[in-house]
N, C-alpha and C positions, 0 to 999 in steps of 0.2 A: 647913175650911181652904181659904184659896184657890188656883184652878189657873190657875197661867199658858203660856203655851207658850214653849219653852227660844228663844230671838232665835238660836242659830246653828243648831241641829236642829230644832228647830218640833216636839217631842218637851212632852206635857204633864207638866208638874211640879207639887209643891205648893209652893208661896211661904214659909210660916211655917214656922220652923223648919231653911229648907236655907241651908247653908252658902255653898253655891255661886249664892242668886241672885242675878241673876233667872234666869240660868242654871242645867240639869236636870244640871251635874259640872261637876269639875276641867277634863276635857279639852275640853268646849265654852268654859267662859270664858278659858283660853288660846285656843284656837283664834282669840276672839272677841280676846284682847290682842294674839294676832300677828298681824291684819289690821289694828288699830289702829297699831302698829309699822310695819306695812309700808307704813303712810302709801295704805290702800285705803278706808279714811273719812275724810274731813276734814269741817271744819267750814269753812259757806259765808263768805267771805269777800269785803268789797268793795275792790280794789286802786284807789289813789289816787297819780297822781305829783305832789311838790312842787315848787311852781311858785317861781320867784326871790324873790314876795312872802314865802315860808314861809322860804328861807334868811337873808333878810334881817332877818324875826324872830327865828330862834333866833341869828343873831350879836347881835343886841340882845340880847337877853334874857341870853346868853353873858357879856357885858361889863357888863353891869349888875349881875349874880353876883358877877363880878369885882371889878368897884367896890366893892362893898359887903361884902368878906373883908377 
């Protein structure tokens, strides 16, 4: 079987057959869901502001919808 180590305890486990992985219990994979909650991992994101060209499309686009109900 294989053994992985538990992502919040670093504790080796077996993979096949556990309920809880890739986590080694219950009380690591919460641990690991209320740091995900508590917004202490995110996922990398790239922040973009729209420019007057971008409003100017979606009012097109807006009215063109419109037109065409």
């Amino acid at each position: 079987m294989p053994i992985v180590k538990c992502p919040t305890c670093r504790r080796e486990t077996e993979y096949t057959g556990n309920e809880f992985r890739p986590f080694c219990s219950k009380r690591c994979k919460l641990i690991d869901f209320g740091e995900w909650a508590d917004g202490k991992y995110a996922l990398p994101t790239q922040e973009t502001e729209l420019g007057e060209e971008d409003f100017d499309e979606i009012e097109r686009l807006l009215k063109e919808k419109e037109a065409s109900q």
